[in-house]
C-alpha positions in Angstrom: 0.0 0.0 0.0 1.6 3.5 -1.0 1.8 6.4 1.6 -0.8 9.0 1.3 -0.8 12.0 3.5 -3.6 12.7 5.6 -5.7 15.8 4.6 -5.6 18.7 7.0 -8.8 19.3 9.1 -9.7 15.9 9.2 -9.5 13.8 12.3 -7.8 10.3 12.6 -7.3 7.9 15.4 -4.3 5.8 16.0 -5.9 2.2 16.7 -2.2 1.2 18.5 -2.0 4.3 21.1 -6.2 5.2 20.9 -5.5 8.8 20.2 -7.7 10.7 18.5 -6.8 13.9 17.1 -7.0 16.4 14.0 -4.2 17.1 11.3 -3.7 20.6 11.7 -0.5 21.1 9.2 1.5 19.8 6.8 5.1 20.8 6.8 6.0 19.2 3.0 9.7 20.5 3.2 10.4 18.9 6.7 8.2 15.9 5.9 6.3 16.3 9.5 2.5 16.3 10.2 1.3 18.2 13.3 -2.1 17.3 14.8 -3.9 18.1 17.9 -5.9 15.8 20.2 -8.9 16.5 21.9 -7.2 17.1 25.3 -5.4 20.3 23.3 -1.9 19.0 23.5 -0.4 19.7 19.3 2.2 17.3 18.6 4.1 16.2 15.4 5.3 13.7 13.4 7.3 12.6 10.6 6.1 11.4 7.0 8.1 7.6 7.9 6.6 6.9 11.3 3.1 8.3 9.8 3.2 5.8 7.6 4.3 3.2 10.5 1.2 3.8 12.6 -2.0 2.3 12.9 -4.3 5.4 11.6 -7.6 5.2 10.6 -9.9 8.0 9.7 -12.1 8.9 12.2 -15.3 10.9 12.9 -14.8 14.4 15.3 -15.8 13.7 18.8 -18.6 15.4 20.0 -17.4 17.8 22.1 -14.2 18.7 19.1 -14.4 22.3 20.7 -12.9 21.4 23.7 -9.5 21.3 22.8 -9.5 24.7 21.3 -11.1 26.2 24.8 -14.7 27.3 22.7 -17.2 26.9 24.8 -20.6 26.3 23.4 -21.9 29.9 25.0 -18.6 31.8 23.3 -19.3 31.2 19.8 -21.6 34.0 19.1 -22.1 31.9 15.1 -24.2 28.9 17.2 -27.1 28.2 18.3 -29.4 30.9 19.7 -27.7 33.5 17.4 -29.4 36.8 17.3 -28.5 39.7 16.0 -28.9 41.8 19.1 -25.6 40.2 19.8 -23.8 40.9 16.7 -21.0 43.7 18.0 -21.5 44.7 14.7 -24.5 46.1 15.4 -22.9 48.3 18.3 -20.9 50.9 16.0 -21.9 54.6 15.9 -21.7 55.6 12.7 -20.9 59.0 13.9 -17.1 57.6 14.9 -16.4 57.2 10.9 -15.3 59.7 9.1 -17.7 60.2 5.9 -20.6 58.4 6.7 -24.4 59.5 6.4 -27.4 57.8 8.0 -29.8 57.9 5.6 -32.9 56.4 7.8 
């Protein structure tokens, strides 16, 4: 079977350790792969001993957020979004320079 790189963004678990984690870069002039597990911790590895361990493609867990410290209440994008909350929606339009209000 012929080495194929893992695509980054997807998540993969190694059947031999029972880490699961996502491929977050591809270094292709160092011939290293980082990835991050779920518990945060970013770690790296070569192109040979990739190809020595027992990946498998896996599904995200279903807390995935975890590792990068979102909770479900900080991501403004989720559920429950309103545009109330939308800092956007916050600006005076009086603080740019060249700007009208034409209500």
């Amino acid at each position: 079977m012929a080495f194929r790189l893992p695509q980054i963004g997807d998540w993969y678990i190694d059947r031999a350790s029972n880490l699961h984690f996502e491929v977050v870069a591809i270094d292709d002039s160092a011939q290293t792969i980082e990835f991050q597990c779920v518990d945060g911790e970013v770690s790296e590895v070569d192109f040979d001993s990739w190809s020595l361990m027992a990946i498998e493609k896996a599904a995200p867990p279903e807390d995935w957020s975890a590792a990068y410290e979102i909770g479900r209440d900080d991501n403004p994008w989720g559920e429950g979004f309103e545009a109330e909350a939308d800092p956007l929606n916050s600006l005076e339009s009086e603080l740019f320079q060249g700007s009208d209000e034409y209500f």
